[in-house]
N, C-alpha and C positions, 0 to 999 in steps of 0.2 A: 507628552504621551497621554493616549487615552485609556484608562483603565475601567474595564470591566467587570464587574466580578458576578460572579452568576453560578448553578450549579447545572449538572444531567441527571439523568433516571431511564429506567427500563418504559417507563410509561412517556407521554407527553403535556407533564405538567407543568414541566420548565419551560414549554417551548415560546409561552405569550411573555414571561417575566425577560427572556433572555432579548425577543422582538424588540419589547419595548425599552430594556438598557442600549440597542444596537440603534434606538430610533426609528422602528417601522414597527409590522405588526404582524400576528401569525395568522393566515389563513390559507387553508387549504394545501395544506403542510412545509406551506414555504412562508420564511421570516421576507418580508414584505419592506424592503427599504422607504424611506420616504421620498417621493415624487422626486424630488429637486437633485436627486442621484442620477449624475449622468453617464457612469459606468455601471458595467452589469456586473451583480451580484445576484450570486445564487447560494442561499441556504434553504435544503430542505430537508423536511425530519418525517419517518415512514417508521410506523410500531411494526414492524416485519412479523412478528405474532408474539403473542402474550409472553412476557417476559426478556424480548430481545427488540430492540428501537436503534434505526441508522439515521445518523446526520451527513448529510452530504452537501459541503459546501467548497464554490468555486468560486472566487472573489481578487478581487483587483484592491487593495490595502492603499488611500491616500491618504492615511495619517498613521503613525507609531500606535501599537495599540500592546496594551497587557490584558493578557486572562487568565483571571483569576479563578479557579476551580474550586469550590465548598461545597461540596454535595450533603445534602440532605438526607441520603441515607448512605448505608455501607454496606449491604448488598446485592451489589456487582461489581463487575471489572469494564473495565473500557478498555477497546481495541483500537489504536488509531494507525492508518496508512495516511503517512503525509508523504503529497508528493508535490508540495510547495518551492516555488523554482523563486530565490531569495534566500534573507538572511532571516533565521528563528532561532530561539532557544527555547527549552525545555528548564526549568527552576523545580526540582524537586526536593525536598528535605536541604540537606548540603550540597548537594549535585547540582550540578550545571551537562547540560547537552547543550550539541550542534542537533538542529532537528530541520528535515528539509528531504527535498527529493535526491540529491545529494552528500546527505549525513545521514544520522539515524533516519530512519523513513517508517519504522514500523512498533509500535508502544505499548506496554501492556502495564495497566497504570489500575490500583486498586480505590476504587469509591470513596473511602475513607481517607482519600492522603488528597492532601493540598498540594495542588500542583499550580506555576506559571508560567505560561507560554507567552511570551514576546514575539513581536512581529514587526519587522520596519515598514516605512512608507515606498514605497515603488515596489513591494513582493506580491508576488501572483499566486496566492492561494489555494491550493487543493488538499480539501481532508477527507478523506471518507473516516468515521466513526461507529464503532459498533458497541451499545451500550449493552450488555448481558448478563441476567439475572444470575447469581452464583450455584443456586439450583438447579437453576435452569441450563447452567454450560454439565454442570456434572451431568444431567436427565441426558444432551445433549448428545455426551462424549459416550456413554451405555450406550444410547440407542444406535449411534455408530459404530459399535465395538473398539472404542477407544480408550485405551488404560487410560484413568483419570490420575493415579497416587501421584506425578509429577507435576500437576496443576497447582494445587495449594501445596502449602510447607505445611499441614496438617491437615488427618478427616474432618475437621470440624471449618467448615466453608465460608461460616460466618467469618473466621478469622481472615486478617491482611495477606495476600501475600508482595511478595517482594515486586520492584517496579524493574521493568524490562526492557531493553531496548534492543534492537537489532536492523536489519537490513532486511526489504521485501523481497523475496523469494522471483526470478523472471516472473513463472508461473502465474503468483497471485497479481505483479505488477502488469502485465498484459490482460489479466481480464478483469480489472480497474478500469485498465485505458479502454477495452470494448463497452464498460458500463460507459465512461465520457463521450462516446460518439452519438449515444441516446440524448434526446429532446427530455429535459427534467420534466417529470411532472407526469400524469395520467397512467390507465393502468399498464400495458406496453414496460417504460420505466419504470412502475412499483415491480411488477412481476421480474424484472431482470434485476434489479437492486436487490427484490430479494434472495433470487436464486446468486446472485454473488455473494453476500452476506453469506448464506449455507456452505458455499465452497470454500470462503475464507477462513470461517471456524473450522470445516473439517481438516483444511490444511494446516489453519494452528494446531490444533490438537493434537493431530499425526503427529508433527512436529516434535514438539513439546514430550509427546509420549517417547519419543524415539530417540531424545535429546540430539534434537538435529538442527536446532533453533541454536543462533549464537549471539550471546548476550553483549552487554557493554564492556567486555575483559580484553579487547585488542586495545592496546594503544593506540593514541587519538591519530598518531604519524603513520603508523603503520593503517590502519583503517582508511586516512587519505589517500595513501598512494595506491591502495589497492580500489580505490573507486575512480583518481582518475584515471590505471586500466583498464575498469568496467568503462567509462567515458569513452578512453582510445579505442575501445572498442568497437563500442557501439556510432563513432564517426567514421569508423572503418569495415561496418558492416557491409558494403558494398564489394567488396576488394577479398583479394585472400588470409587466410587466416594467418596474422605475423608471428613472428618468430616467438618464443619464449626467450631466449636469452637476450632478443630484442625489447622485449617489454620487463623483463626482470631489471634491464640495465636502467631502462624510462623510469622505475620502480627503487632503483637508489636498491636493489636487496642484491644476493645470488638466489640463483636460479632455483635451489631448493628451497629457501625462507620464501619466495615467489609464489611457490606451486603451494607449499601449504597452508600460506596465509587465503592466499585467493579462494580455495577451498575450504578452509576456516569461514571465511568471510558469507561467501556466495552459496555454499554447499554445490558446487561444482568446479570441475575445474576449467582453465581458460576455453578450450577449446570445444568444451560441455557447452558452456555458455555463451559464446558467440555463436555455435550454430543451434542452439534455440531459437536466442533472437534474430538469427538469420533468416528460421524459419517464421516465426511471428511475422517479419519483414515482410515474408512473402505471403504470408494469410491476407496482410493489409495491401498489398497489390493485388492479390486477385480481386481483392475486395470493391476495388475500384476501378475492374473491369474497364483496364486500358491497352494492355498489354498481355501476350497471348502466353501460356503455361509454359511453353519453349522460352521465351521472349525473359520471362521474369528469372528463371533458371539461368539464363546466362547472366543477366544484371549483375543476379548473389553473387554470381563466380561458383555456382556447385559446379563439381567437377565435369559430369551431364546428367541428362534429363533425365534418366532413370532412376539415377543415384537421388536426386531431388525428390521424384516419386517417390521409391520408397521409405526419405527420411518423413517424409511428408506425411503421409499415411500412417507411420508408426504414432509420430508425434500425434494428430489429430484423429487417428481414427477413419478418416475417406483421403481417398487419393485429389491430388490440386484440381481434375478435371472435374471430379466429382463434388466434391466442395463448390468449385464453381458454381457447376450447375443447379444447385438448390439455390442462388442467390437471386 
């Protein structure tokens, strides 16, 4: 196994020491692998404005690797959305995580704690990172009208707070994946990394204010069965929406421990959440303008095309034809 050990920061000072532990080099804000890499790897790192810095890397893993986190200073918080399709853990104080696109996927880890991630050989890597000054999220959460007192475990910001883990929100996981369809790199991509960056604090924060975020407190068994229903799901997005005491069964629960775990878990419940991403489904077929607005409505199995419309429209704000048309 290869171990790393290296730190982050609000600025980009770690970015050349961490290049050169990885074997390449930082320029032009991507960690630069060495020539003789014949998979693609992508890390890149963007100061989105003073006091707040994203890493964003996309990487094909052919050896075991450990990283080891010592940060150099202690304030900020890191935010991470992993949506690493493999096997990873998470090493914090005593704690042990499952962490992946399929386990925890969303982190909230304080500057000051030693933290390590493992990673096996054949995992396909995706992190977005958001490193944020602890001034700078307070200044943040005011300027959006966001009660801040549930962020830290005290006014004084300098102090740790507690490490977090939970589930990405559909919401913030669909416009992650619209930042992946972007070419990395120039300004195009800085400009929409940043502007997701902004949506993802403000949706943490809401969150977090509203205690609507849910931490590592589900058992590890109950947590899995309630993601391979988010799974059966989302392979069954195409078709109608199945049963509940079909999927509570698939789920080893009854049908009330079903409905409120799922909801616990997801912050919606089944049928909230299938026709989200029924609708995201259909953003990314217009998207790719193959099939006509009737055409995709029946695909989903919406009930008809009106009914599509209107969900359409509330969800995004313009209707499917309209949407279209601006692409």
């Amino acid at each position: 196994m290869r171990t790393i050990k290296h730190s982050f920061g609000t600025d980009l000072n770690w970015a050349e020491s961490l290049a050169q532990k990885l074997g390449g080099k930082f320029e032009n804000n991507f960690i630069i692998p060495k020539e003789d890499n014949k998979l693609p790897k992508t890390r890149y790192i963007l100061n989105c404005e003073d006091g707040i810095t994203a890493y964003y890397v996309e990487t094909f893993n052919e050896e075991n690797f450990c990283f080891i986190t010592e940060n150099t200073t202690d304030n900020f918080i890191s935010l991470y959305y992993d949506l690493t399709e493999g096997e990873g853990a998470l090493f914090n104080a005593d704690n042990t995580y499952k962490v992946g696109h399929w386990n925890y996927n969303f982190g909230v880890i304080d500057s000051n704690l030693q933290t390590k991630y493992l990673v096996n050989a054949g995992t396909k890597t995706f992190l977005l990172a958001i490193f944020i000054n602890k001034e700078t999220i307070r200044s943040f959460a005011e300027e959006n009208n966001i009660p801040f007192q549930d962020i830290f475990t005290s006014n004084d910001s300098s102090k740790s707070i507690p490490t977090r883990l939970y589930r990405i929100s559909s919401e913030s996981f669909n416009l992650i994946n619209d930042l992946r369809k972007l070419k990395v790199g120039g300004d195009i991509f800085d400009l929409n990394l940043r502007g997701t960056v902004h949506i993802l604090l403000c949706n943490f924060l809401k969150k977090i204010s509203t205690n609507t975020m849910i931490s590592q407190t589900i058992h590890e068994d109950d947590l899995s069965r309630i993601i391979l229903s988010q799974i059966f799901l989302m392979e069954n997005i195409e078709n109608h929406f199945p049963s509940i005491k079909l999927m509570a069964k698939k789920a080893n629960m009854s049908e009330s421990k079903f409905l409120v775990l799922f909801r616990k878990i997801t912050g919606l419940t089944p049928n909230s959440f299938f026709i989200e991403n029924k609708l995201y489904r259909s953003k990314e077929l217009i998207e790719e303008q193959r099939l006509s607005i009737a055409e995709i409505s029946d695909k989903l199995k919406f009930s008809n095309h009106s009914y599509f419309s209107f969900l359409f429209k509330k969800h995004f704000g313009l209707s499917p034809s309209a949407f279209a048309k601006q692409l």
